[in-house]
N, C-alpha and C positions, 0 to 999 in steps of 0.2 A: 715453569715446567722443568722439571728433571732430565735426566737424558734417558733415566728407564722408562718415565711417562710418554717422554717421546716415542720410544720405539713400542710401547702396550698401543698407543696411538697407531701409528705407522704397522703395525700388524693387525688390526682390527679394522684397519683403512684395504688393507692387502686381502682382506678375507670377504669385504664388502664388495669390492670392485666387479669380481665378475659377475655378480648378481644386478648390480644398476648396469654395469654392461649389456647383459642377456634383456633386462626392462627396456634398454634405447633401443636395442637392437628389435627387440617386440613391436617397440611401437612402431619406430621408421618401418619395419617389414609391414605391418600393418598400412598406413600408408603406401607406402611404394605396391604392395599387390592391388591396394584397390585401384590406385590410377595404371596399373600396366593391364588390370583387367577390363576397365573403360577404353583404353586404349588399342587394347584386342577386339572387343565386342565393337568401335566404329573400324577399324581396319576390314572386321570380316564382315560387316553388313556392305562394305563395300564389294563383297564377293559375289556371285551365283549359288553360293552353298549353301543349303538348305538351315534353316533354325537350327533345330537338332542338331546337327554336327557344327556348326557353328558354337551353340552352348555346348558340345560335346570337348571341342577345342579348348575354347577359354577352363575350362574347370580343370583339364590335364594340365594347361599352363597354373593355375590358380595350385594345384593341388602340388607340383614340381616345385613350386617357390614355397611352397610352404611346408614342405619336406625338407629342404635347403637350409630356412630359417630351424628347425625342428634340430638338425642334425648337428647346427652351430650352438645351440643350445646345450645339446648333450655334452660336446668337444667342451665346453665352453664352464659349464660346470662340474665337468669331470664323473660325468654318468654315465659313461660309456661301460661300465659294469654290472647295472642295470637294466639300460637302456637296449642291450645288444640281446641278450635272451627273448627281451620282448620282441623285438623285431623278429627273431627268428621264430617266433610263437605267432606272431601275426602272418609272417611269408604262409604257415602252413593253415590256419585259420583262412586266408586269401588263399589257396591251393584250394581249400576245403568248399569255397563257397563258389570258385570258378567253376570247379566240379558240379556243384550242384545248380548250376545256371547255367552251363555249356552251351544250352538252345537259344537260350538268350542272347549270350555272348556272341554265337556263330550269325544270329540275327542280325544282329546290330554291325559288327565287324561288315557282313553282304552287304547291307542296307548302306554302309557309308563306302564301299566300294560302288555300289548301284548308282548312287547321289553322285559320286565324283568322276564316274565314267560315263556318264550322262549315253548309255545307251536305249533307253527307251525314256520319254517324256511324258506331261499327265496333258491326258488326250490322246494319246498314240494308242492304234488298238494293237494290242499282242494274242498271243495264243501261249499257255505255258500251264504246266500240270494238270491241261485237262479241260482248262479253263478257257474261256475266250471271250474278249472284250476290251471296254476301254479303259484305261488306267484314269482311276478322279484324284490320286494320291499315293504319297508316296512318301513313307515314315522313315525314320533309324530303321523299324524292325520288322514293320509290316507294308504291304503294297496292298491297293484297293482297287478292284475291277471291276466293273458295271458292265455286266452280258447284256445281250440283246434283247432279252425279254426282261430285262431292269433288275435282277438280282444282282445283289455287291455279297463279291468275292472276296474274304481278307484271305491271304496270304503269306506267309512270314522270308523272308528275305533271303534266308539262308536257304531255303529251298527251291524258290526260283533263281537263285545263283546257282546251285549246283545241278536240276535237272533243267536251266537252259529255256529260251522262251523262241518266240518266231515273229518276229516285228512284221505286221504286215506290209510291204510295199507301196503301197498309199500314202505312207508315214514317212517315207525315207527322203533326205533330202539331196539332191544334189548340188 
């Protein structure tokens, strides 16, 4: 070998590199998210926290690591030219759809305030928007009430957060 075939080598080796880089890097992140997400999911069964926010958890984690990988990727192959329009196309696409799921969102956000402030429990009877009864459940976004005369009441989270419930007495513990 020559000393030009050398360096056609040694620059076709330089143009490859980041690309089998960005492949390990794929795979090891692959890896490493599944066992940090096994590792989350027995961490939080070991918690009080409801399913739901439990898998609400891990997937922010799952989705964080995989934006991380995503972003070394772009650095990595020199996309950031590309890459940076679309994210600002996506922030406003994601603006677009928060908007249009608001009720959802504001649900859901109650609902795991509700779960982690552990102030009413399932079996605890309450009173709240009108309603009154026992609680048999209690979702991310909905809460389930069973009145006295056996109707179930769903109700969404964001609403008995903001107009507020009345825990019977009977319920409270000392």
């Amino acid at each position: 070998m020559n000393v030009s075939e050398n360096m056609n080598f040694l620059n076709e080796y330089e143009e490859i590199l980041p690309y089998v880089k960005v492949i390990l890097v794929i795979i090891a992140a692959f890896f490493i998210i599944t066992l940090i997400s096994r590792f989350i999911k027995r961490l939080l069964n070991n918690t009080l926290l409801p399913i739901d926010v439990q898998f609400l958890l891990r997937r922010i984690v799952i989705y964080l690591l995989c934006f991380a990988v995503l972003m070394y990727t772009t650095i990595e192959l020199n996309l950031e030219e590309i890459f940076l329009p679309l994210m600002g196309a996506s922030v406003l696409v994601g603006a677009a759809i928060a908007l249009a799921v608001k009720d959802i969102l504001a649900d859901a956000v109650a609902g795991v305030f509700l779960l982690l402030d552990r102030h009413f429990n399932i079996g605890d009877s309450i009173k709240t928007m009108g309603h009154s009864g026992e609680i048999f459940d209690v979702t991310l976004r909905k809460t389930r009430i069973k009145t006295d005369d056996g109707t179930i009441v769903i109700l969404p989270n964001g609403k008995i957060d903001s107009s507020g419930w009345v825990l019977y007495e009977n319920n409270i513990e000392n």
